[in-house]
C-alpha positions as CSV (number, residue, x, y, z in Angstrom):
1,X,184.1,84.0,137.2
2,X,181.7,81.3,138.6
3,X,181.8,83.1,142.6
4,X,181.5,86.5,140.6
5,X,178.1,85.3,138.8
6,X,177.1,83.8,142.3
7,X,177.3,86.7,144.0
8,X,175.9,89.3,141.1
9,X,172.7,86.5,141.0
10,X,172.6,87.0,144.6
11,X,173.2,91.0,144.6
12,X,169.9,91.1,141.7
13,X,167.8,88.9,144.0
14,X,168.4,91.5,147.3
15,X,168.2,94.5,145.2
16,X,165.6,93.7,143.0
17,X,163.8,91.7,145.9
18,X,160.1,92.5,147.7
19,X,161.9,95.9,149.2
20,X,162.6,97.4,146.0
21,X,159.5,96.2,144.3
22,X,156.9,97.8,146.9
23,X,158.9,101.4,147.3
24,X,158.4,101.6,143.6
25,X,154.8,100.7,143.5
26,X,154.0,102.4,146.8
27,X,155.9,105.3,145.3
28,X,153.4,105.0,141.7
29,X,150.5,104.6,144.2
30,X,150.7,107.4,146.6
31,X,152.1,110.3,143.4
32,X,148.4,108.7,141.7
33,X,146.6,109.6,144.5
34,X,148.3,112.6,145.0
35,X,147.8,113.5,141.6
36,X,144.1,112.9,142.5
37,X,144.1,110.7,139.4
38,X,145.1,112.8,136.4
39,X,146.9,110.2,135.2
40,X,143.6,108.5,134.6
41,X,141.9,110.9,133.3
42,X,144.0,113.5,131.4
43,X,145.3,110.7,129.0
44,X,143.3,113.1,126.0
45,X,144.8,115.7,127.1
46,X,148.0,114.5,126.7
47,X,147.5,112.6,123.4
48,X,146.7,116.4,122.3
49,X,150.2,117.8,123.9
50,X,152.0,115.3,121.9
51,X,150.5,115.7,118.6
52,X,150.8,119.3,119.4
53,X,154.3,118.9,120.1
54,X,155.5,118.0,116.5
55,X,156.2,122.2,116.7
56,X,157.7,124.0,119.1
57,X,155.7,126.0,121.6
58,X,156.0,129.9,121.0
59,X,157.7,131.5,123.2
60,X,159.1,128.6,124.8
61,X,162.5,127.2,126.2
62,X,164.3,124.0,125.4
63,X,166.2,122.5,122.3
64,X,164.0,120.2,120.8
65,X,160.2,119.9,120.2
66,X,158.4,118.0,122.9
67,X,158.0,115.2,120.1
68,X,160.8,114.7,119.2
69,X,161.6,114.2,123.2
70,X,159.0,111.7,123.8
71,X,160.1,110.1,120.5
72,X,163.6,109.8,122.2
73,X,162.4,108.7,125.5
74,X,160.5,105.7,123.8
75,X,163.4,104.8,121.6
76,X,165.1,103.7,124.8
77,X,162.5,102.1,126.5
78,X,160.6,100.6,123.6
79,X,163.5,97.5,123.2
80,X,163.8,93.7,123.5
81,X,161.9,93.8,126.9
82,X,158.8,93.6,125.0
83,X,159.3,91.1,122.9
84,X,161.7,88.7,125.0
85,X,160.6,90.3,128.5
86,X,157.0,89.9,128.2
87,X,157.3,85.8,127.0
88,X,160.1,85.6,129.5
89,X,157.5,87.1,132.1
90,X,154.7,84.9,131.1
91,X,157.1,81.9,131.0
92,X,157.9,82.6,134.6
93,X,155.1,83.7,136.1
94,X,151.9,82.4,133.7
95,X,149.6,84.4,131.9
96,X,148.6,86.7,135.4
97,X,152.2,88.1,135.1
98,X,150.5,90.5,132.1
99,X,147.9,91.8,134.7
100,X,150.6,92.6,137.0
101,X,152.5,94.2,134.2
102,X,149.2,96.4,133.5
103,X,148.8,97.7,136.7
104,X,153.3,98.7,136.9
105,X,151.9,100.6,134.0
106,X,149.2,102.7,135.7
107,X,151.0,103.7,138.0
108,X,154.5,104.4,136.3
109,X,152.3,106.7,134.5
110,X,152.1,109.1,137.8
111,X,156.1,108.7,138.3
112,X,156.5,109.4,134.6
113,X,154.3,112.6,135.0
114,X,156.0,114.0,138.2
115,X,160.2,113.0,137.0
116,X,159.2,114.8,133.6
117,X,157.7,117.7,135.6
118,X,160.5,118.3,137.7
119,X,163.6,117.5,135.0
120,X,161.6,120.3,133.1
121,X,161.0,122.6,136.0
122,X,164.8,122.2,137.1
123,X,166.8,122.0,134.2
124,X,169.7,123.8,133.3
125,X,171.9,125.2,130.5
126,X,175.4,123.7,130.4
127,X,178.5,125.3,128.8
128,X,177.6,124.2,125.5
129,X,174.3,125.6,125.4
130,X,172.5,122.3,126.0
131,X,168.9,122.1,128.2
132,X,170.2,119.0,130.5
133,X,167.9,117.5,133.1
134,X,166.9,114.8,134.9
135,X,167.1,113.3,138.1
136,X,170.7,114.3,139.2
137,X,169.3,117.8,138.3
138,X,166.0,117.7,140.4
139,X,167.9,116.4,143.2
140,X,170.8,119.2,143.3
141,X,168.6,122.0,142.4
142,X,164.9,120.5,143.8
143,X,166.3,119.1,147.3
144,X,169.6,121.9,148.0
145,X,173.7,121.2,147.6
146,X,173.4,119.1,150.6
147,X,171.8,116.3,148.4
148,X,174.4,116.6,145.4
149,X,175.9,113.4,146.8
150,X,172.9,111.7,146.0
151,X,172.5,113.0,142.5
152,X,176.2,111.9,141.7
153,X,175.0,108.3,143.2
154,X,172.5,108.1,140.6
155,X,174.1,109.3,137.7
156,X,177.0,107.2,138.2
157,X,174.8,104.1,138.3
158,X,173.1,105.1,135.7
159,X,176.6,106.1,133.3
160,X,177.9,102.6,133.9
161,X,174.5,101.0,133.2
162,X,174.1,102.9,130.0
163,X,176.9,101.0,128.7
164,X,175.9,97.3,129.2
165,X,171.9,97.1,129.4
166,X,171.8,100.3,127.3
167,X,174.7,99.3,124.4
168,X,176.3,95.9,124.9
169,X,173.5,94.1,125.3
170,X,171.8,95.6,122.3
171,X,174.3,95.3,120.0
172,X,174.6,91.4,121.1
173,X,171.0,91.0,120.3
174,X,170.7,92.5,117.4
175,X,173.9,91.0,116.3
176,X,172.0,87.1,117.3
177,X,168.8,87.8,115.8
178,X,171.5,89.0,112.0
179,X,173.3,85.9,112.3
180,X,170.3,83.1,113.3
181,X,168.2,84.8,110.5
182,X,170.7,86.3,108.0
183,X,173.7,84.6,108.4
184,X,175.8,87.6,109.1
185,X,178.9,87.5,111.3
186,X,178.9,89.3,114.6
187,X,181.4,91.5,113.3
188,X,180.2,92.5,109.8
189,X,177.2,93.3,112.4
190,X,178.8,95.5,114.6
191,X,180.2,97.6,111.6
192,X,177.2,98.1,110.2
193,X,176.2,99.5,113.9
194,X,178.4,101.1,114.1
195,X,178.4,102.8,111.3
196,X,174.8,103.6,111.2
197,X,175.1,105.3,115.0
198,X,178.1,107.4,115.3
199,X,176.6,110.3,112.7
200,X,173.3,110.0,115.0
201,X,175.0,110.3,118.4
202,X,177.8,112.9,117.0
203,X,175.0,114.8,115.7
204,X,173.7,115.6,119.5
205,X,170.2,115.7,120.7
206,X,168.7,117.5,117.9
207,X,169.6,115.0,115.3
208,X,168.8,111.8,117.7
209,X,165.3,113.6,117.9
210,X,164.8,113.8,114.0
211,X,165.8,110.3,114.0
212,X,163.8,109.1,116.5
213,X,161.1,110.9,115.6
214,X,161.3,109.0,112.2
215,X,162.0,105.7,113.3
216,X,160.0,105.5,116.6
217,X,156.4,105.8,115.1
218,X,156.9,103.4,112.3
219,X,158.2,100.4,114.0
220,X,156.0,100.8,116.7
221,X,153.1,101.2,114.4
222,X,155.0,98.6,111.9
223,X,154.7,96.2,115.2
224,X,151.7,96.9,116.4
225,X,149.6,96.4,113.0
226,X,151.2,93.0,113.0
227,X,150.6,91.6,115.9
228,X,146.6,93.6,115.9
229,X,146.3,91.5,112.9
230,X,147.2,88.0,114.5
231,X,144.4,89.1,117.2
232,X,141.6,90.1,114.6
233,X,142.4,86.6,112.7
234,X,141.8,84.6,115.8
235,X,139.6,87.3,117.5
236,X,137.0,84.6,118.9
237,X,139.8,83.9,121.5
238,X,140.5,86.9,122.5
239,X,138.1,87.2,125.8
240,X,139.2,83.4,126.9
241,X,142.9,85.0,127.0
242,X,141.7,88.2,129.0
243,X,139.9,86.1,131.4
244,X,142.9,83.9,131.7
245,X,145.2,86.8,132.0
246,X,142.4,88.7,135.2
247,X,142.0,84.6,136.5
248,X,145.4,83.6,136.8
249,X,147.1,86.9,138.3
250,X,145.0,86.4,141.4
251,X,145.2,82.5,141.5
252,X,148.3,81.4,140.0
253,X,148.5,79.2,136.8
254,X,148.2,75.3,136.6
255,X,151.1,73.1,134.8
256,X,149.8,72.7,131.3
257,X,152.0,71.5,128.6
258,X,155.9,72.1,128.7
259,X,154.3,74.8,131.4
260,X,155.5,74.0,135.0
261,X,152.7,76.2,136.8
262,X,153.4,79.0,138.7
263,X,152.2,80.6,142.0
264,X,150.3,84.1,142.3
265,X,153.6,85.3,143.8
266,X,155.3,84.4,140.7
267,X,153.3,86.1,138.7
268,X,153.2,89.4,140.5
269,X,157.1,89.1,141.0
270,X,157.8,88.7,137.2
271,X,154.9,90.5,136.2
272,X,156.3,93.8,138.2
273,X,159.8,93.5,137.8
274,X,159.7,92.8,133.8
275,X,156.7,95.9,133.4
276,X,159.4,98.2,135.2
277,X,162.5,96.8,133.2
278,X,160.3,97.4,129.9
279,X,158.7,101.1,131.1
280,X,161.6,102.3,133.1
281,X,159.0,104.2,135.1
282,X,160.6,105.1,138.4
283,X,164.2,104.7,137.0
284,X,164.6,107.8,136.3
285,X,166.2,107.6,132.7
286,X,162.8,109.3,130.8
287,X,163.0,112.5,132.1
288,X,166.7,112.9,130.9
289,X,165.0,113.0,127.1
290,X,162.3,115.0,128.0
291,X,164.2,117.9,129.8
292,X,165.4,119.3,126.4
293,X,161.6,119.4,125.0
294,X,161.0,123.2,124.1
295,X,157.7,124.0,126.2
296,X,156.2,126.8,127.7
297,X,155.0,125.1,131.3
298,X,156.7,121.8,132.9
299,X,152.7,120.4,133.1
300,X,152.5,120.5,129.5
301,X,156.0,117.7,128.9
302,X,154.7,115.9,131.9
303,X,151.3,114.9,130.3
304,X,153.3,114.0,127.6
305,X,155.0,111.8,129.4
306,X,153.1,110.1,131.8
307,X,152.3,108.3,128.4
308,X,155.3,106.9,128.1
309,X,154.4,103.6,130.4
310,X,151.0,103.4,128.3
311,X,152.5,103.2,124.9
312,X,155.2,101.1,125.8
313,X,153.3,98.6,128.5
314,X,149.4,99.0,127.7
315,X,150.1,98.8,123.9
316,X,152.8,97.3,122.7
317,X,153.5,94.9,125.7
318,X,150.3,93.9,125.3
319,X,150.2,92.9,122.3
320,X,152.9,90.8,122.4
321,X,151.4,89.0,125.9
322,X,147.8,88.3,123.5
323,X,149.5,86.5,120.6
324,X,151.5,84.1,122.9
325,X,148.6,83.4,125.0
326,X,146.0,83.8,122.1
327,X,147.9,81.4,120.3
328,X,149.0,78.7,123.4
329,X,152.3,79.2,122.5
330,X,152.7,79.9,126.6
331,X,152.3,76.2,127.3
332,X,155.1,75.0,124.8
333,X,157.6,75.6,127.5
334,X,159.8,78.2,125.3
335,X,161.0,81.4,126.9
336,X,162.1,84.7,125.1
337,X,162.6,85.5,122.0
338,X,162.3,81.7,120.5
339,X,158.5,82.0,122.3
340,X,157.4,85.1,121.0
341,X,158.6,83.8,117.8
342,X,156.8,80.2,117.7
343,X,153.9,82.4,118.8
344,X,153.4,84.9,116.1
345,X,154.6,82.1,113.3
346,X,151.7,80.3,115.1
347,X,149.3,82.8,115.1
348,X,150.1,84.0,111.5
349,X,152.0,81.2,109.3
350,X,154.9,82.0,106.9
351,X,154.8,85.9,108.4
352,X,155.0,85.8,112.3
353,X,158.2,85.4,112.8
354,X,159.2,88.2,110.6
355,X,157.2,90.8,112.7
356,X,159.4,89.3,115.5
357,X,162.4,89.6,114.1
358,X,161.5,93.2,112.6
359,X,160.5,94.3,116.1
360,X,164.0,92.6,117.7
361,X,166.2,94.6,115.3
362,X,164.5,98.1,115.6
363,X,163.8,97.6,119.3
364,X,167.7,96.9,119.7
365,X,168.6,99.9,117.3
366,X,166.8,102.3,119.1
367,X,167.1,101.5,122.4
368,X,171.1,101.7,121.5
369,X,171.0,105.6,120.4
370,X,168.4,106.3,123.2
371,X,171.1,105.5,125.8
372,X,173.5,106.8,124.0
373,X,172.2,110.0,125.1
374,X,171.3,109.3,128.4
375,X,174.8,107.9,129.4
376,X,176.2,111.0,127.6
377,X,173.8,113.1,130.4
378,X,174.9,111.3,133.1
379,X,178.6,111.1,132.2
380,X,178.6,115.2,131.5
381,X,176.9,115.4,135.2
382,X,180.1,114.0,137.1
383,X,182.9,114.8,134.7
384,X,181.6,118.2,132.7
385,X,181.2,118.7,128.9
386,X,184.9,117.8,128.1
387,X,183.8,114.3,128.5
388,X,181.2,114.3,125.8
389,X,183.9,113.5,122.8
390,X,185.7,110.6,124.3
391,X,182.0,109.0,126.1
392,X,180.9,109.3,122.8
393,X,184.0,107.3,121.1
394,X,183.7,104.6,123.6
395,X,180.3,103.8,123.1
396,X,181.3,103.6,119.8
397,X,183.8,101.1,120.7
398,X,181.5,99.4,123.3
399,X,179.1,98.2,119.9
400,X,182.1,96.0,118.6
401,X,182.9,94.4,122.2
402,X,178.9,93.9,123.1
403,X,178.5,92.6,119.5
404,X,180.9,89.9,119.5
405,X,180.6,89.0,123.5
406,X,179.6,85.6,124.1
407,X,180.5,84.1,127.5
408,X,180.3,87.4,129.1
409,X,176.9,88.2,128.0
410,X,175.4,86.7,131.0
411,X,177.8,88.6,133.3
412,X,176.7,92.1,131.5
413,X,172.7,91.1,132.2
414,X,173.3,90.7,135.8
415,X,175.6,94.0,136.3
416,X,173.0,95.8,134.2
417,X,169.7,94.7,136.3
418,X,171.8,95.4,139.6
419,X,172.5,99.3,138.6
420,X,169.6,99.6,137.2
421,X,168.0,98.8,140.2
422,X,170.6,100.9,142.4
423,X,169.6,104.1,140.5
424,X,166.3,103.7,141.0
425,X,166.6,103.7,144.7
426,X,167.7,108.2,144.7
427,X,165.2,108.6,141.9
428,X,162.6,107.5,144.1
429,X,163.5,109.0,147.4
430,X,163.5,112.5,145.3
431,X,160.2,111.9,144.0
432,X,158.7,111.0,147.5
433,X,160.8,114.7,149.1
434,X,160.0,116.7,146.1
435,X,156.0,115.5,145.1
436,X,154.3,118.9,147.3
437,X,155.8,120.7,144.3
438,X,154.6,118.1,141.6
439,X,150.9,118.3,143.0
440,X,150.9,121.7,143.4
441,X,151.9,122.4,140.3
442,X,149.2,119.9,138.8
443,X,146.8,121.5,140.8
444,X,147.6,125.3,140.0
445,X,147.1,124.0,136.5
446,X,144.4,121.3,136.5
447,X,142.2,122.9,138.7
448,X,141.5,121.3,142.3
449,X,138.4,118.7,141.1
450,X,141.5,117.5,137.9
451,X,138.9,119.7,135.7
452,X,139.5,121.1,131.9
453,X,143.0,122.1,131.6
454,X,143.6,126.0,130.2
455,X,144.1,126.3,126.5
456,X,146.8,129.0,127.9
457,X,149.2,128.1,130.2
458,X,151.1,130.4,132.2
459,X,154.7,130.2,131.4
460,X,157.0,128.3,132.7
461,X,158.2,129.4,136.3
462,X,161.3,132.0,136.1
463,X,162.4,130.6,139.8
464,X,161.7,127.1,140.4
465,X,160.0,125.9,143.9
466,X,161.8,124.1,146.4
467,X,159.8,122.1,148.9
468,X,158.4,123.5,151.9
């Protein structure tokens, strides 16, 4: 087991190394400029899509409203990684690590706008009547039957993934955060899980989007408020920890307390790599939720999500990253959960650490049924819809082992991060082959200067492009 975790540790370092890191920013970079910055500015535009998209669009295609979609999308990406990943960031890497973690952000939003535009422009019907998209779909239908390999590559990572970074791991942390705080045993836990997902999951994508729907705005607005009000309380520190934050990402961070320091390098390392993890931007799982939103024109789902990286990153994230270093928690030399904690207990006495542990259980919960659905994807992808019943039964079964796994907790993280990054790797090289078509499309609809967008789109395309 010991020369298994050595190698794993080493397999995450290579694959998650400088390589990895700069394809997906380059990646973010060049679809922003080829987007000729619409990410930037169209962020009204869509705010109004997905308020909009609480309906339907007449006349359109699709299973779900585009709300409930997005709703489903951030129920998987909105997890632990913002509590635990941000304080594990900042314990790494120093207060810069959240600048670095801004800027994944800005330009996961261009990634997140050109994956949603293509799983919607390429989606397909499957024998069960389901809209199913995604990557493995862009890729087959976007780049010819010659790439299908490359599509089954990815959603084979990503199926084996969805069961340890997607289920195990959040069963296992909600399952802590019952016990430390309610004394409940990891298997009374899991039952309760357990219980509480298999109507959501059995109930297919159009009850996980009522529930997500439901559950997504109110814990993220539940969250929020909380930690907005720890920031207004001790709001005459707030522009000391932004010009910390903008200082230290370009000089590094000093030892201070039970802080070691950190180097510039560190922080951009951490900072990037735990703004991905928390985003997903570039891993291609989003557009999986948001190719069964019912919409007239693929434009109209991708402004929706290109928010997805500024809800999850630019708000929530953030949030967390001001109470810890608002408060100086940063220097206390705690990571993860038991840092965000000490920081919002800190920051607002006697109800802190209840916001964190509100967050922790929700976050896990969600995240839990949001890849539920995007293993089920995947799985149906390689095998066909005969797999659906028995996936869905395992991941049932998964809750219980992931719940109650102890020693091989640390062995899960590590398989997790290395498919994780793995299936990012085709869902990049797509976006790169396929991104004439994304910017064309923007620019049929935007205009060529990014101007006002048409109150009436055309509709969506009967034939879908494939790149010249």
């Amino acid at each position: 087991m010991k020369d298994l975790m050595t190698f794993l540790d080493g397999a995450v370092e290579v694959i998650w190394g400088p390589v990895t890191l700069v394809f997906l920013l380059g990646t973010g970079l060049f679809l922003t400029l080829g987007l000729r910055g619409i990410t930037f500015w169209r962020i009204v535009f869509g705010l109004r899509m997905l308020w909009r998209g609480r309906r339907a669009e007449p006349g359109s295609e699709g299973q779900i409203p585009p709300f409930n979609a997005m709703s489903i999308a951030l129920a998987a990406t909105v997890g632990t990684g913002n509590i635990t990943g941000v304080a594990t960031a900042i314990y790494l890497g120093g207060p810069g690590a959240v600048f670095w973690m801004w800027l994944t952000a800005w330009l996961g939003m261009a990634m997140n706008f050109a994956e949603t535009t293509l799983a919607v422009t390429y989606r397909e019907v499957d024998a069960l009547g389901n809209h199913v998209g995604g990557p493995m779909h862009y890729i087959k239908n976007g780049l010819g039957k010659n790439w299908t390999w490359l599509a089954t590559v990815f959603a084979f990572f990503g199926m084996v993934s969805a069961f340890g970074g997607g289920n195990a791991i959040q069963a296992h942390s909600l399952a802590l955060v019952a016990q430390t705080h309610f004394g409940l045993p990891f298997w009374l836990t899991a039952g309760i899980l357990a219980a509480l997902t298999l109507p959501v999951i059995v109930g297919g994508v159009r009850r996980l989007g009522r529930v997500a729907a439901l559950l997504v705005p109110l814990m993220v607005a539940g969250y929020v408020a909380g930690a907005f009000v720890i920031i207004l309380i001790h709001i005459d520190r707030l522009p000391g920890a932004i010009a910390l934050i903008l200082g230290d990402a370009f000089t590094g961070t000093a030892a201070a307390g039970g802080f070691a320091g950190s180097t510039v390098m560190a922080a951009i390392h951490f900072g990037v790599a735990r703004g991905i993890f928390s985003n997903e931007a570039g891993l291609g799982t989003n557009p999986i939720a948001h190719a069964t939103a019912q919409t007239r024109h693929p434009v109209h789902q991708g402004a929706i999500g290109m928010l997805g990286p500024f809800l999850d990153t630019i708000i929530v994230c953030s949030m967390t990253a001001l109470v810890i270093v608002m408060t100086g928690a940063w220097t206390s030399g705690q990571t993860g959960a038991q840092l965000a904690g000490a920081a919002f207990e800190a920051g607002l006495p006697g109800f802190g650490q209840a916001i964190v542990v509100f967050g922790l259980l929700l976050f896990s919960y969600t995240t839990l049924l949001g890849w539920s659905f995007y293993g089920e994807r995947l799985a149906e992808f390689i095998f066909g819809v005969r797999v659906i019943r028995p996936y869905r039964a395992l991941w049932i079964v998964m809750i219980f082992v992931g719940a109650m796994a102890q020693d091989q907790l640390d062995l899960l993280w590590l398989v997790a991060t290395a498919l994780n990054g793995l299936m990012a790797v085709p869902n990049l090289i797509a976006l790169v082959l396929l991104s004439p078509i994304v910017f064309r499309m923007a620019i049929d609809y935007f205009g060529e200067e990014g101007g006002d967008a048409p109150e009436a789109a055309p509709p969506q395309m009967a034939t879908p492009p494939r790149p010249e």
